[in-house]
C-alpha positions in Angstrom: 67.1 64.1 11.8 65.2 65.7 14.1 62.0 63.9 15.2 59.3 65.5 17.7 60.4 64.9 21.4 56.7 63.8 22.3 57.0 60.4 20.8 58.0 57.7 23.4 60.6 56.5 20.5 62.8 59.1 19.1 64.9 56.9 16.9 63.0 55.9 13.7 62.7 57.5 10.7 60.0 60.0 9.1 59.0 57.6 6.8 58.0 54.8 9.7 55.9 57.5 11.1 54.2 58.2 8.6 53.7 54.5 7.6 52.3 53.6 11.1 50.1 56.9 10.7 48.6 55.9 7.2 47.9 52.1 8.7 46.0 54.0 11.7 44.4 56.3 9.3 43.2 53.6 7.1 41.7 51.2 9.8 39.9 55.1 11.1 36.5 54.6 9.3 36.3 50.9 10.0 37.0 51.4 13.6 34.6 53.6 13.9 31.4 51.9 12.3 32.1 49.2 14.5 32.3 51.0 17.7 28.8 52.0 16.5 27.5 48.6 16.0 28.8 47.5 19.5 26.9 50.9 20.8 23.9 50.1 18.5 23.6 46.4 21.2 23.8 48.8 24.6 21.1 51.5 23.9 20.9 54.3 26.7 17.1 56.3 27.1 17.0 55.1 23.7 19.8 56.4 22.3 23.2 54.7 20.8 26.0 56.4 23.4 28.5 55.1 20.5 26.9 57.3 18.1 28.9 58.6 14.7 28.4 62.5 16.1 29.6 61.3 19.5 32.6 59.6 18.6 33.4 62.5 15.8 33.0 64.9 18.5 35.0 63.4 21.3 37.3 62.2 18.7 37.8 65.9 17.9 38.3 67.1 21.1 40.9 64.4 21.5 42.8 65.6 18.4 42.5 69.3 19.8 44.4 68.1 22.8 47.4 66.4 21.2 47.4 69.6 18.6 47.7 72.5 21.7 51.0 69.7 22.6 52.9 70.2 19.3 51.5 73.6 18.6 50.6 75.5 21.6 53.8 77.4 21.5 53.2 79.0 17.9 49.5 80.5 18.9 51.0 83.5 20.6 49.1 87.1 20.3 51.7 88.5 18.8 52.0 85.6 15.9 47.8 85.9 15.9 47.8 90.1 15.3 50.1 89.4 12.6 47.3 87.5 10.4 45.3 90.1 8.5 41.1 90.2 8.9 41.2 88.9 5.3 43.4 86.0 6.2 41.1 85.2 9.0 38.0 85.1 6.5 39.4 82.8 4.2 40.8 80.3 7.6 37.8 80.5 9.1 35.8 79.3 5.6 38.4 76.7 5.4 38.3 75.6 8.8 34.3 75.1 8.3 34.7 73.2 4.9 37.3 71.3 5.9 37.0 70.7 9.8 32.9 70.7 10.4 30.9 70.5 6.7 33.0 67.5 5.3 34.1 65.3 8.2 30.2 65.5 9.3 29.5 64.2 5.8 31.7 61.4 5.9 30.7 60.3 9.3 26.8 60.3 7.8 27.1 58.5 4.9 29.1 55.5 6.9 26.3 55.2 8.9 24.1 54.1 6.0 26.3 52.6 3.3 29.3 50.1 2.9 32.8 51.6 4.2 34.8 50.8 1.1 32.3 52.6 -1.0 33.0 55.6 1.4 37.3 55.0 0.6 37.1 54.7 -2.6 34.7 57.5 -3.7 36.5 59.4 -1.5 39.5 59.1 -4.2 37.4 61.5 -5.8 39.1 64.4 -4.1 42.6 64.7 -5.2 41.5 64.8 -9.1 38.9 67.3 -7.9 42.1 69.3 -6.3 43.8 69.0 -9.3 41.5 70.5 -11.6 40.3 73.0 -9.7 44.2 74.0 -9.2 44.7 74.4 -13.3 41.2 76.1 -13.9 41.5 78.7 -10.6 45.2 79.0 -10.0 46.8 78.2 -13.2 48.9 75.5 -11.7 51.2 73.5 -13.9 50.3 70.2 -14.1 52.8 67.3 -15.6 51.6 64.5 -17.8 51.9 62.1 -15.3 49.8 63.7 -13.0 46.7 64.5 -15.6 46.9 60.8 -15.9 46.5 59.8 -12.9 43.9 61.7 -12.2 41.7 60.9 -15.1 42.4 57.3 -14.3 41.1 57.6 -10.5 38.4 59.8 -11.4 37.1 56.4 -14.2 37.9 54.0 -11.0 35.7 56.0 -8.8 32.9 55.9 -11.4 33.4 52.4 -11.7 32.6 51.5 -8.2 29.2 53.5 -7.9 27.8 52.3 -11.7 29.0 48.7 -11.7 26.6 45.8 -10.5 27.7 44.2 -7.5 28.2 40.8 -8.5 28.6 38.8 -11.4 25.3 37.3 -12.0 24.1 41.3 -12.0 26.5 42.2 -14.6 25.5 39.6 -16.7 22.1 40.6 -16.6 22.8 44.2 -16.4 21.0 45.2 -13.2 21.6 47.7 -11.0 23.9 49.7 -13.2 24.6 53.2 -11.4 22.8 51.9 -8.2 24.5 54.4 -6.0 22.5 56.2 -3.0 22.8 58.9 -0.1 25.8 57.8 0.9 27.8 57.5 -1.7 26.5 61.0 -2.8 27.6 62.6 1.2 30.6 61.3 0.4 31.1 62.7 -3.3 30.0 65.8 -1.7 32.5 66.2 0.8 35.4 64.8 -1.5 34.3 68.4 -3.0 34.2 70.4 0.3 38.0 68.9 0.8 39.3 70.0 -2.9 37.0 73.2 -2.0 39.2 73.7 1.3 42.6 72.8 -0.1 42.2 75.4 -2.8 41.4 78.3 -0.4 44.6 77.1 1.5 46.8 77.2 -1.9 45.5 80.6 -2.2 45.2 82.4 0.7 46.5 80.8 4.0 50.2 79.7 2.4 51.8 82.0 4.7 49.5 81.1 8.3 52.0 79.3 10.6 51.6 75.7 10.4 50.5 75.3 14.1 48.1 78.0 14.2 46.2 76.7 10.8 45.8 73.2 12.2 44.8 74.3 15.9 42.4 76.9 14.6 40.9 74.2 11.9 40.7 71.6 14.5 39.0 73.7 17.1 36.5 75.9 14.9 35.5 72.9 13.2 34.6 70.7 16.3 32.8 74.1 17.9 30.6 74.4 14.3 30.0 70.7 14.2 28.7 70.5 17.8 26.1 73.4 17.0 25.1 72.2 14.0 24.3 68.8 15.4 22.2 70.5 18.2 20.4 72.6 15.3 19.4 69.5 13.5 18.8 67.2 15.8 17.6 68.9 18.3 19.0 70.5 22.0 19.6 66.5 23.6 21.8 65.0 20.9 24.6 64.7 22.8 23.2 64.2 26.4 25.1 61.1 25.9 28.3 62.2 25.0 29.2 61.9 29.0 28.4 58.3 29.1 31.1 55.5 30.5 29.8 53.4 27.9 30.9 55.9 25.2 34.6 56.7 27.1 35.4 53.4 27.5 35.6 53.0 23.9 36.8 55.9 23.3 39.6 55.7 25.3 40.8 53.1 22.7 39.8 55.0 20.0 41.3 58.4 21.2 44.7 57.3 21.8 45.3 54.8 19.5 43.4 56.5 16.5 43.7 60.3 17.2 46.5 60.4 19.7 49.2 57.9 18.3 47.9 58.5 14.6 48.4 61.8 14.7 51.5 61.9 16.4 53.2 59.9 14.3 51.7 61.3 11.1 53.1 64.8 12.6 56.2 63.6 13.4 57.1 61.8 10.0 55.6 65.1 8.4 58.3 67.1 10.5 61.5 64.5 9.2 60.3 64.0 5.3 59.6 66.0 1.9 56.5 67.0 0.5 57.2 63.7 -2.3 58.0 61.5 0.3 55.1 62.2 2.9 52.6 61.8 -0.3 53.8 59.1 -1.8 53.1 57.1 1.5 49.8 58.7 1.7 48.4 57.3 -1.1 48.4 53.8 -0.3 45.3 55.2 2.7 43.0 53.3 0.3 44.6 50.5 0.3 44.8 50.1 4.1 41.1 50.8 4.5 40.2 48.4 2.2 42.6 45.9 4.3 41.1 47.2 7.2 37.7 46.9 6.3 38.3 43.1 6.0 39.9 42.7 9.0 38.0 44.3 11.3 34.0 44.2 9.3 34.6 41.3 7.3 33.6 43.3 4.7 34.8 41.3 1.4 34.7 43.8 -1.5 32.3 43.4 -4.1 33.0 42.9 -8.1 32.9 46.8 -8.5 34.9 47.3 -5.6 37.2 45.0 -6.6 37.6 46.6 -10.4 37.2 50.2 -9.3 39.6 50.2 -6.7 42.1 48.1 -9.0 41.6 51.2 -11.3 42.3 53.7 -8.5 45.0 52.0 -7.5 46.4 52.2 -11.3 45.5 55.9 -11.3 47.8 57.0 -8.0 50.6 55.1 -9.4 50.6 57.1 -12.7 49.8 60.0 -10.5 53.0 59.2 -8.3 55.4 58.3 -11.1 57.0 62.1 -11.2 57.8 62.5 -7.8 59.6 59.0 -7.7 62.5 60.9 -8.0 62.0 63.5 -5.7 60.4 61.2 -2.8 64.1 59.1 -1.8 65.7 63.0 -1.9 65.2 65.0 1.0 65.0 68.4 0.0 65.4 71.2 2.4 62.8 73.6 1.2 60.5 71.3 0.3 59.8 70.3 3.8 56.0 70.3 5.4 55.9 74.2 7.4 53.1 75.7 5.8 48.9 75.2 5.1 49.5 74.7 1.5 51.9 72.1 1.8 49.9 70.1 4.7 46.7 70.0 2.5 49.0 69.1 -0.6 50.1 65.6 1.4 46.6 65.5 3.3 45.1 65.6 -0.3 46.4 62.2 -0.7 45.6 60.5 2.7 41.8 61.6 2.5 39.9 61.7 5.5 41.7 60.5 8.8 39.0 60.3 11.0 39.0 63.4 13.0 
């Protein structure tokens, strides 16, 4: 089994990887809001150096780094002149959608509503993917998978229309009480299924490395200059501060750096079944991690709609049981399509 010789421990399986990956992944957007709260107690010039665009930015950049480490050696000219000007059209509309438009989302609408809200809407985007596969690409679905998907889909409207508690559902208040954040993050769930599509369809034959570096650094370029656009020309005078680095050197390594790693290197030693049937249990670990690290004790509709969620990937998962304990040689992760297939499942990994 070959395992990527940048890891410090070359021994352990894919699957380990990628578990360590998905606990990293899942404790991402809690991490985060916190590191804003401690920044939100050591204003700078009246500013918060900790801020959600600072730490996605830097975050970026750190992600950028370990990516050029893995991938450098595939962005050769040669491999580069050999993607057509259509090719780069659609990578470049994916890379936007997926690496600038939706993670800038994500990162607004944790800054003004509760961070399992933002998980477990976010389940809306693999049903999303799914049905826009069968409408625009006529992909066959199995029953299994239809399931599952209608199941999540009734779990995610569960959590934005149910009252909190029980003394609300009794008196049934604040039924559908959701707000802009909930909405951001229904909107990006789109942008992701929008971005995972135009990879199924036009970037399946982009080299692996060259997809996630481009992504990666288009979308961290776009993000920065959008930010400036709306916020004006000193949004990120801060993003220099020792305030900021010193967290960030926690968050970069441990949440970018090692996360990513490892989720590359399990990707690199498991299937397609495998690597997604790990993913999915993201939610799970965010809500775990939310707890641990926020305190944040789910509330009644949490609770139900993420039970229901939690029903709907296991129906979604049940055909690839099979499949996910059998490594399968060409069913391995080496293209765009088959990285947003498995990312589809993790959601959002904080960069």
């Amino acid at each position: 089994m070959r395992i990527s010789r940048f890891l410090i421990i070359p021994n352990f399986s894919g699957q380990f990887y990628l578990w360590f990956a998905i606990i990293i992944f899942g404790a991402a957007n809690s991490v985060t809001r916190k590191l804003t709260e401690i920044g939100a107690q050591r204003y700078v010039n009246g500013n918060n150096p900790v801020s959600f665009c600072n730490v996605l930015f830097v975050g970026n950049l750190c992600a950028l780094f370990v990516l050029l480490i893995i991938y450098g050696r595939q962005f050769t000219l040669s491999r580069l002149q050999q993607i057509t000007k259509n090719t780069w059209f659609y990578l470049t509309i994916s890379s936007i959608l997926g690496g600038a438009l939706a993670p800038g989302l994500i990162f607004q609408a944790l800054a003004i509503t509760d961070v399992n809200n933002v998980v477990l809407i976010g389940r809306l985007e693999p049903p999303l993917t799914l049905a826009l596969s069968v409408w625009l690409l006529r992909e066959r679905v199995n029953f299994w998978q239809i399931i599952g998907a209608v199941i999540s889909f009734f779990g995610v409207f569960l959590t934005i229309s149910l009252p909190a508690n029980l003394e609300e559902m009794a008196k049934m208040q604040n039924l559908l009480s959701f707000g802009t954040g909930e909405i951001l993050t229904a909107i990006a769930s789109v942008t992701l299924a929008i971005s995972t599509i135009i990879s199924k369809l036009k970037l399946a034959k982009v080299p692996l490395g060259i997809f996630t570096i481009y992504r990666t650094a288009l979308g961290t370029i776009i993000f920065f200059f959008t930010a400036l656009l709306l916020y004006g020309q000193n949004h990120f005078m801060d993003v220099f501060s020792p305030f900021l680095w010193k967290w960030m050197l926690i968050y970069g390594p441990l949440i970018v750096v090692v996360g990513q790693s490892c989720w590359i290197a399990g990707l690199r030693a498991t299937s397609v079944p495998q690597a997604s049937l790990i993913g999915s249990f993201t939610p799970i670990a965010a809500v775990i991690a939310a707890y641990l690290i926020l305190g944040k004790i789910p509330t009644l509709a949490q609770y139900i709609g993420g039970f229901v969620i939690l029903i709907g990937i296991i129906f979604s998962q049940l055909s690839f049981l099979k499949k996910s304990f059998r490594q399968s040689s060409d069913d391995v992760i080496n293209s765009p399509q088959k990285l947003q297939k498995v990312e589809n499942e993790v959601g959002f990994k904080g960069i």
